[in-house]
C-alpha positions as CSV (number, residue, x, y, z in Angstrom):
1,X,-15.3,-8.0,-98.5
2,X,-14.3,-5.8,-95.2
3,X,-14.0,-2.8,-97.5
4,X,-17.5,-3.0,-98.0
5,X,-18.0,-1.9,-94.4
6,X,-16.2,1.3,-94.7
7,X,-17.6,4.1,-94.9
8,X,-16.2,7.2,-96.1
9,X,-16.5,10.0,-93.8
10,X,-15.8,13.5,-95.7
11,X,-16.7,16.8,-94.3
12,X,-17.0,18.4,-97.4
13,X,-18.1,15.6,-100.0
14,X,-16.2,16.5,-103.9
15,X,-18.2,17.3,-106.5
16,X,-17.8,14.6,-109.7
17,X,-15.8,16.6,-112.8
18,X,-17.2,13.1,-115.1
19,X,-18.4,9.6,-114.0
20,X,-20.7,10.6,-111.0
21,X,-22.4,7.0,-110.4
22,X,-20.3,6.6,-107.4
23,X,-21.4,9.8,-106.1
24,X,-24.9,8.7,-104.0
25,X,-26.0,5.3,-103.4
26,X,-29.4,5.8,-105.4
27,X,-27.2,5.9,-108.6
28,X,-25.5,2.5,-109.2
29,X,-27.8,1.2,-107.0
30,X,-31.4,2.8,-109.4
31,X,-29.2,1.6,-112.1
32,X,-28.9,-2.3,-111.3
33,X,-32.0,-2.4,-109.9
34,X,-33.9,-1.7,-113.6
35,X,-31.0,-3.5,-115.4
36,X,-32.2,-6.5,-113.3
37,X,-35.5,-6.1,-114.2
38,X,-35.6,-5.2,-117.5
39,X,-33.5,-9.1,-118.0
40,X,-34.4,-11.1,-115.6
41,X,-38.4,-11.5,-115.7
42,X,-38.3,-12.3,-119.6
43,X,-35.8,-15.0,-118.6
44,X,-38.3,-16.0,-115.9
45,X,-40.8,-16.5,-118.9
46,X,-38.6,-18.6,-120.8
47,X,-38.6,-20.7,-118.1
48,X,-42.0,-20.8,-116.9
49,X,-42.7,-21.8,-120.6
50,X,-40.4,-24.4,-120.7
51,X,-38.0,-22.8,-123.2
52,X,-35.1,-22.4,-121.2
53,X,-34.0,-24.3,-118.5
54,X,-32.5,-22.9,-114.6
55,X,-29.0,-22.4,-113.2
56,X,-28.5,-23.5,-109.4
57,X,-31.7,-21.8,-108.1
58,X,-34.2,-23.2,-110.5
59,X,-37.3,-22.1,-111.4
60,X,-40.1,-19.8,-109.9
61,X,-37.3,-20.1,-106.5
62,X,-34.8,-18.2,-108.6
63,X,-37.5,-15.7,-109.7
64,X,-39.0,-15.3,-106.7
65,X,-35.9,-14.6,-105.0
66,X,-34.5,-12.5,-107.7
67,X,-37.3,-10.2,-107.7
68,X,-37.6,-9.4,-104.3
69,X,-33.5,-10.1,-102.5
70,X,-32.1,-8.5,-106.2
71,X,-34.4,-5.9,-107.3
72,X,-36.5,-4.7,-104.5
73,X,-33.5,-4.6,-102.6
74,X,-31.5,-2.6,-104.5
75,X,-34.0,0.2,-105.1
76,X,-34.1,0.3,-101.2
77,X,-30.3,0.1,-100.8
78,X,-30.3,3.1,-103.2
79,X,-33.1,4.6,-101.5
80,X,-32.0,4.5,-97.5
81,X,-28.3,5.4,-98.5
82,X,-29.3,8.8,-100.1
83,X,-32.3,9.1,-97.7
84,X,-30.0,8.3,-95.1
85,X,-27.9,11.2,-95.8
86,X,-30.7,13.5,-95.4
87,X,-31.8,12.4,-92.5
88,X,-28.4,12.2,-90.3
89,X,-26.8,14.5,-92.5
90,X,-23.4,12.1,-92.2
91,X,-22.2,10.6,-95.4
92,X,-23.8,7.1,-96.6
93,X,-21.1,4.6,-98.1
94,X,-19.8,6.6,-101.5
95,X,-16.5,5.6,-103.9
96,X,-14.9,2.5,-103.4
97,X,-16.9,1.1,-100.4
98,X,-19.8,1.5,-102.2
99,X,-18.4,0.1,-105.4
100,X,-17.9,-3.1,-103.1
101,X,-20.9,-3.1,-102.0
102,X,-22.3,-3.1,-106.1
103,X,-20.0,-5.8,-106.6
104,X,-21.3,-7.6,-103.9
105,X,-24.9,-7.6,-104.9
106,X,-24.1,-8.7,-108.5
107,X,-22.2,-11.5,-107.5
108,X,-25.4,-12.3,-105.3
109,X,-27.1,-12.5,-108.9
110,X,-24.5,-14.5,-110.4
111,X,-24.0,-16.8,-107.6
112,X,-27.5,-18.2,-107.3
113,X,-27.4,-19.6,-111.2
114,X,-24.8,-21.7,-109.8
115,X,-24.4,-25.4,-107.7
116,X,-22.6,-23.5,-105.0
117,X,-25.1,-23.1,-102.5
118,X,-23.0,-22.1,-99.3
119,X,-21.4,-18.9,-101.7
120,X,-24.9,-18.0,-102.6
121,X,-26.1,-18.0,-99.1
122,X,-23.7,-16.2,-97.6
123,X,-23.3,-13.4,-99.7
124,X,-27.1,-13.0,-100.5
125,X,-26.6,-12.8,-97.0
126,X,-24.0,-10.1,-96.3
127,X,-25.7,-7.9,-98.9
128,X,-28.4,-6.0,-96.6
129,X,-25.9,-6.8,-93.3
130,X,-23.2,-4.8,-95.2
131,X,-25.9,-1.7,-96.2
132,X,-27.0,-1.7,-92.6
133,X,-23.8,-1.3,-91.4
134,X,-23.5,1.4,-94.1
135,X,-26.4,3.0,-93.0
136,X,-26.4,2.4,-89.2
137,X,-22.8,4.2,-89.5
138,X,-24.2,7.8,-90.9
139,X,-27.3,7.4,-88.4
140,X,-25.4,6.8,-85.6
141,X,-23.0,9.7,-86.2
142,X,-25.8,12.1,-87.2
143,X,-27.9,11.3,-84.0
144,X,-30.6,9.9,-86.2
145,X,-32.3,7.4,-83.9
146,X,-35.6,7.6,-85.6
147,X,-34.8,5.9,-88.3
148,X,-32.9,3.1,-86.6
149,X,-35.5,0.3,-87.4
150,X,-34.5,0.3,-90.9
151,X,-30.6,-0.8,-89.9
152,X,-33.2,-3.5,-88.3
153,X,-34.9,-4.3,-91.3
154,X,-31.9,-4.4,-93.4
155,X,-30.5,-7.1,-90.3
156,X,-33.7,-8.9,-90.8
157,X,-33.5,-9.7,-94.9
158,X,-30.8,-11.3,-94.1
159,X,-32.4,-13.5,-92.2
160,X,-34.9,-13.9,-94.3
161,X,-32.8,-14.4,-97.2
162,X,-31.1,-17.1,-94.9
163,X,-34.1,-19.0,-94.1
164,X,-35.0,-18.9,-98.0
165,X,-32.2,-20.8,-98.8
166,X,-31.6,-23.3,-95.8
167,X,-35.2,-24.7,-96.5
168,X,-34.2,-24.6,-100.1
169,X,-31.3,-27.0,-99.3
170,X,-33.4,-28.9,-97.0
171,X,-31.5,-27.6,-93.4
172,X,-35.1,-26.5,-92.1
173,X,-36.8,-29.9,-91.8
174,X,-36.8,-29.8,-88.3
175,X,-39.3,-26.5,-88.0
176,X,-42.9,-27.3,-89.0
177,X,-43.4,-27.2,-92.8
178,X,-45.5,-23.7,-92.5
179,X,-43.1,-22.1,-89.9
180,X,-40.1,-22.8,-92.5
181,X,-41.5,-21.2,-95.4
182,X,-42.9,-18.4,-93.9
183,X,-39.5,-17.6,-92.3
184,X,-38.1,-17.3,-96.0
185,X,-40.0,-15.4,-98.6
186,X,-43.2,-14.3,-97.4
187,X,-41.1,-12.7,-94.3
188,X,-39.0,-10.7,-97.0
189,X,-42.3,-9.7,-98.7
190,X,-43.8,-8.3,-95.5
191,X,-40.9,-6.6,-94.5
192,X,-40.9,-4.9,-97.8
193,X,-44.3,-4.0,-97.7
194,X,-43.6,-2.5,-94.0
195,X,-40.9,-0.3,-95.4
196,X,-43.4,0.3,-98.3
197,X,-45.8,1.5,-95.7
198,X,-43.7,3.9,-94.0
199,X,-42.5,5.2,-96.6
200,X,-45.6,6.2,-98.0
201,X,-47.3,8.0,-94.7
202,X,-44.1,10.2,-94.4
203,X,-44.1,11.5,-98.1
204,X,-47.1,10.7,-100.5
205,X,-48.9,13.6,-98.0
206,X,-45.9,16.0,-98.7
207,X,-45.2,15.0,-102.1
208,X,-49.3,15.5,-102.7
209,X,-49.7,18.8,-101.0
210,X,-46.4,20.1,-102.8
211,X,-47.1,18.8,-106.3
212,X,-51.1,19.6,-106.9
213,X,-52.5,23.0,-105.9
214,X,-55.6,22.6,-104.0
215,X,-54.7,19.5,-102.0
216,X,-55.5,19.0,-97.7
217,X,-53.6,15.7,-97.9
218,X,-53.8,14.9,-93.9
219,X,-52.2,12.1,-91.9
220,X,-54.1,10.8,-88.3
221,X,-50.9,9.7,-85.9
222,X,-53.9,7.2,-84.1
223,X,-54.3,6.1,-87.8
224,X,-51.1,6.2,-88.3
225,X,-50.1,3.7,-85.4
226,X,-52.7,1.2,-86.5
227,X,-52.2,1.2,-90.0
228,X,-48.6,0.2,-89.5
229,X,-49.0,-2.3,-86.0
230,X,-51.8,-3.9,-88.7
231,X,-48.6,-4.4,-91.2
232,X,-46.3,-5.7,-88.7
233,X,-49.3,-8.2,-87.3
234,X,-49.3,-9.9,-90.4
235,X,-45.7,-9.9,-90.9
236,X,-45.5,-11.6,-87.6
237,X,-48.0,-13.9,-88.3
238,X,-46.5,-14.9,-91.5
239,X,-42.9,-15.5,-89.9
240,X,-44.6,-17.5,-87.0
241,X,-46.9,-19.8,-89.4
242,X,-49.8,-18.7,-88.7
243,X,-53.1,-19.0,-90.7
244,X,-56.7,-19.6,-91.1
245,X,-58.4,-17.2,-88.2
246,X,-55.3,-15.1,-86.9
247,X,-54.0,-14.1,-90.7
248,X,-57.1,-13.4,-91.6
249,X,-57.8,-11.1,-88.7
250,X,-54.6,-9.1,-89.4
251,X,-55.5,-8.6,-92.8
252,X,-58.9,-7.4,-92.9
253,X,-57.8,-4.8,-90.1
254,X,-54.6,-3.6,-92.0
255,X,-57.3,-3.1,-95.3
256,X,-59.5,-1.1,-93.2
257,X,-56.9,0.8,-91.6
258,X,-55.0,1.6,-95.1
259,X,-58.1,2.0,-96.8
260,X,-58.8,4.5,-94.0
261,X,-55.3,6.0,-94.5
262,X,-55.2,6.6,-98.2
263,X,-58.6,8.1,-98.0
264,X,-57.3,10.8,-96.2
265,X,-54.6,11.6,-98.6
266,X,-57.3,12.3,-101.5
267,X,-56.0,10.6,-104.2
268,X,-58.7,11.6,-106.5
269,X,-57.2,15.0,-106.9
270,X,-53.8,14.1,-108.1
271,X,-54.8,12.9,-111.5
272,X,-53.0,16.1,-113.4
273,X,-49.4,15.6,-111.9
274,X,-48.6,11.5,-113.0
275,X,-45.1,12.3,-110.3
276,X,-47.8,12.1,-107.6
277,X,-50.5,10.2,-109.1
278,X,-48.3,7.1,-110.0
279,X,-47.8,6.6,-106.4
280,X,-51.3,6.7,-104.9
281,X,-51.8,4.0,-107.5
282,X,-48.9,2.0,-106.4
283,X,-50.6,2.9,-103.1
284,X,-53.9,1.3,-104.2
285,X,-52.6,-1.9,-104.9
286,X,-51.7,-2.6,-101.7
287,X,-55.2,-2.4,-101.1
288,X,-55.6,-5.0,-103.5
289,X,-52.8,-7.4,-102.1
290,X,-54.8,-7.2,-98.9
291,X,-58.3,-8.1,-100.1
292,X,-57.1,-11.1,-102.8
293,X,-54.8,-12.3,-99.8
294,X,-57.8,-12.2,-97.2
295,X,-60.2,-13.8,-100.0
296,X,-57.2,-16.8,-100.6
297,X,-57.0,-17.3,-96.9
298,X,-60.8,-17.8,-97.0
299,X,-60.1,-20.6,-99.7
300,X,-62.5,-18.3,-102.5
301,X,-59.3,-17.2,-104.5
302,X,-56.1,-18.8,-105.3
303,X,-52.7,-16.8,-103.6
304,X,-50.9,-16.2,-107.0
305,X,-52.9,-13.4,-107.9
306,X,-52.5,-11.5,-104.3
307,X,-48.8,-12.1,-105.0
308,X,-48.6,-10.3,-108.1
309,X,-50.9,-7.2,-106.2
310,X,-47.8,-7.2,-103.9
311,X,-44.9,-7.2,-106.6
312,X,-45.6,-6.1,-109.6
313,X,-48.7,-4.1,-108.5
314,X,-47.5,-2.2,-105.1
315,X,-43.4,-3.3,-105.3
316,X,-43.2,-2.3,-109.3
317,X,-45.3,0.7,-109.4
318,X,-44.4,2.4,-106.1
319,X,-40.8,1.9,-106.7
320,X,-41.1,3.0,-110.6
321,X,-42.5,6.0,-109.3
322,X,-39.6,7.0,-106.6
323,X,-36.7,6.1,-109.0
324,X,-38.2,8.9,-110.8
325,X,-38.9,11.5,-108.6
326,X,-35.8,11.0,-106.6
327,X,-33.5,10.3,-109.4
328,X,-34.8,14.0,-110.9
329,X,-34.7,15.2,-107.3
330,X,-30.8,14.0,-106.4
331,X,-29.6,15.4,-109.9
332,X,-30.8,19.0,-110.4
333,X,-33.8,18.6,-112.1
334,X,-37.1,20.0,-111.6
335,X,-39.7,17.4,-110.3
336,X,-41.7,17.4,-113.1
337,X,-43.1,13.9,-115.2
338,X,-43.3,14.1,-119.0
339,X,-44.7,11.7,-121.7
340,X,-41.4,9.1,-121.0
341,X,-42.0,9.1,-117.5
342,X,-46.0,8.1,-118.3
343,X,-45.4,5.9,-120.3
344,X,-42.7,3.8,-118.0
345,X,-45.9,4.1,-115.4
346,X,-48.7,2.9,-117.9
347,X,-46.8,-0.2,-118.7
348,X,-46.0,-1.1,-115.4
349,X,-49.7,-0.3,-114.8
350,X,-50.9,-2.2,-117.6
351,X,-48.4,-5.2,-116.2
352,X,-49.8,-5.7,-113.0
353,X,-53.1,-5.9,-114.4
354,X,-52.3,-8.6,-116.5
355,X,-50.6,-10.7,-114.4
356,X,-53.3,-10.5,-112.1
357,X,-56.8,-10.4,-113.3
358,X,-56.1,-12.2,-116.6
359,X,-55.7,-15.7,-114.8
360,X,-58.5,-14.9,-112.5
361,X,-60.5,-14.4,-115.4
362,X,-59.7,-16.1,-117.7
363,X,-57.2,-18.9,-116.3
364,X,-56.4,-20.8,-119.2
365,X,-54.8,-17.8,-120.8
366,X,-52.0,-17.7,-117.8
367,X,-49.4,-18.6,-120.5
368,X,-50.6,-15.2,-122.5
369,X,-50.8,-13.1,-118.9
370,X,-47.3,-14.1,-118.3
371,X,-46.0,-13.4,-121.4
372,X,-47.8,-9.5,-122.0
373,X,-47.1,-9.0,-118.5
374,X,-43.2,-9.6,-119.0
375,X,-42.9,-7.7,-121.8
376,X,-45.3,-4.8,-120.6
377,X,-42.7,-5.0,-117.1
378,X,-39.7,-4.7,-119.1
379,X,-40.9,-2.0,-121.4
380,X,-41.6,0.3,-118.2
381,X,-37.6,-0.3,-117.5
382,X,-36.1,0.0,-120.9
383,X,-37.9,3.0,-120.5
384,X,-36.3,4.1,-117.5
385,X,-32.9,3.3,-118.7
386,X,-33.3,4.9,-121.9
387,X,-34.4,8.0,-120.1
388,X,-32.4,8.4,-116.2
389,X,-29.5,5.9,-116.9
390,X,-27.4,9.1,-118.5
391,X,-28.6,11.1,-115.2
392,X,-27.4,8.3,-112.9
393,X,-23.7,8.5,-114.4
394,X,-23.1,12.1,-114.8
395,X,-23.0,14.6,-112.1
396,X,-26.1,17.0,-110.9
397,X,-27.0,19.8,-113.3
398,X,-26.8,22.0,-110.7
399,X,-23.2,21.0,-109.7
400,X,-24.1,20.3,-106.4
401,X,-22.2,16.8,-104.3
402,X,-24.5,13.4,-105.2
């Protein structure tokens, strides 16, 4: 495992004759990530419907945990390692260390179908250490210190994943009941959405004002500050237990705040480029997550649906969208989305809207949401895979390194 802390350090990185998934973290990385999800939540359906029965991590556990400690955090492995090189311009794990680190993160997957729950634990848990040492290596070098809090929120999945599975196993009976299970998934979910968040301010303006002639996308830095303290208030309130009055609170200011934020960006002009469009609708769903979550807190909606705003609304689309524009970016090709890449985006569109208004409307067809949803989800990936898995093997078309 100690190789997955090393981090090749080459001045002049080669430039791949053949395989090139080794290359740039994005590409193996993009590539488990929809491989994962493209399998894993029709097996999640089997289950839920009673037609096929759990490993070691059973049931809407292993889902939940799959989705958000496999697939989300891949695509941001993938993400912060070629990001990462950007920003420091230092070299982010590449070749053999981060071939471990692959390997690593698919026996994470295997791991939790099994009745070895100290294994699954502890490599779930060396998973995002081992990528922020990874990272924290190229920032450090370059002189990068404004992007040190994502080492931090790398260090901090692991505890999350952690907690998940020590209250899982019953080793968090001591804490209050609420405390436990906030430390544990909800945590992951809002540190996910915070990197989400970030993300977003820095580039949807950019990518908006580069991609759609005509557009004054504008960021506020006061707005700015609020929007994400209003994130990280209900992150903290989540890990700490909190509910009823102070959740609330935190919610209903980080709505208004991203409401606010988004509004400046104009998202109503982007309809002709989907590249940019698909992203202020990921964007818009976390607008959703917020108000479904605020109305369950006030006991008027159930939480299932403010869930599925989060992850396969906000999570699914947002990270749809940057899978494809980066992976065109990172391998020569012009940033430009064609029918394949609309179609990947309607069905994960079309999946988040089933999974959550269908039970909110009509609840006794959940069985029916879960199923459309699942196969709409899986469609958008088989998609993607037919399309970028050939770019994430072979080298840039430009024959540039990555």
């Amino acid at each position: 495992m100690s190789s997955v802390f090393v981090q090749l350090q080459e001045p002049r990185p080669r430039v791949s004759q053949g395989l090139a998934l080794w290359d740039l973290g994005f590409r193996p990385f993009y590539l488990l990530a929809a491989l994962l999800a493209l399998l894993s939540v029709p097996l999640w359906a089997l289950q839920f419907s009673g037609l096929l029965s759990a490993g070691g991590l059973r049931g809407a556990a292993w889902h939940a945990h799959e989705m958000v400690f496999g697939y989300a955090l891949a695509i941001v492995i993938g993400f912060l390692f070629t990001a990462g090189r950007n920003w420091s311009g230092k070299a982010t794990p590449t070749g053999r260390p981060l071939m471990a680190l692959a390997g690593l993160w698919l026996l994470a997957r295997v791991l939790v179908l099994t009745p070895w729950v100290w294994p699954a634990l502890l490599v779930n848990v060396a998973v995002p250490w081992a990528a922020a040492w990874g990272l924290w290596r190229a920032l450090a070098a370059g002189g990068n210190k404004r992007n040190y809090f994502f080492v931090g929120l790398l260090f901090a999945m692991g505890l999350a994943v952690a907690a998940l599975h020590l209250n899982l196993m019953g080793l968090l009976l001591p804490l209050p009941r609420q405390l436990a299970n906030g430390l544990g998934l909800p945590l992951a979910l809002d540190i996910v959405l915070f990197m989400i968040a970030v993300m977003a301010g820095r580039v949807l303006p950019m990518f908006s004002n580069n991609g759609v002639p005509g557009m004054n996308a504008r960021r506020d830095e006061r707005l700015e500050r609020v929007a994400m303290s209003s994130v990280l208030f209900v992150l903290a309130s989540d890990g700490l237990g909190m509910d009823g009055p102070v959740l609330l609170t935190a919610l209903i200011l980080a709505l208004v705040a991203h409401s606010a934020r988004w509004w400046l960006w104009q998202p109503w002009k982007t309809l002709g480029n989907p590249l940019v469009w698909v992203l202020h609708a990921a964007y818009a769903w976390l607008l959703l997550h917020l108000a479904l979550r605020a109305a369950a807190v006030l006991g008027l909606l159930p939480s299932g649906p403010a869930t599925h705003a989060l992850t396969v609304g906000l999570i699914g689309l947002m990270t749809l969208g940057m899978i494809t524009r980066t992976a065109l970016g990172h391998t020569g090709r012009p940033l430009k989305a064609g029918p394949v890449e609309l179609a990947a985006y309607l069905a994960m569109l079309g999946a988040g809207l089933v999974r959550v208004f269908v039970p909110l409307l009509l609840p006794a067809a959940l069985m029916q949401a879960v199923w459309l949803s699942a196969a709409l989800w899986s469609l958008s990936f088989a998609i993607y895979l037919w399309r970028y898995a050939p770019m994430l093997i072979r080298p840039r078309v430009d024959g540039l390194p990555g």
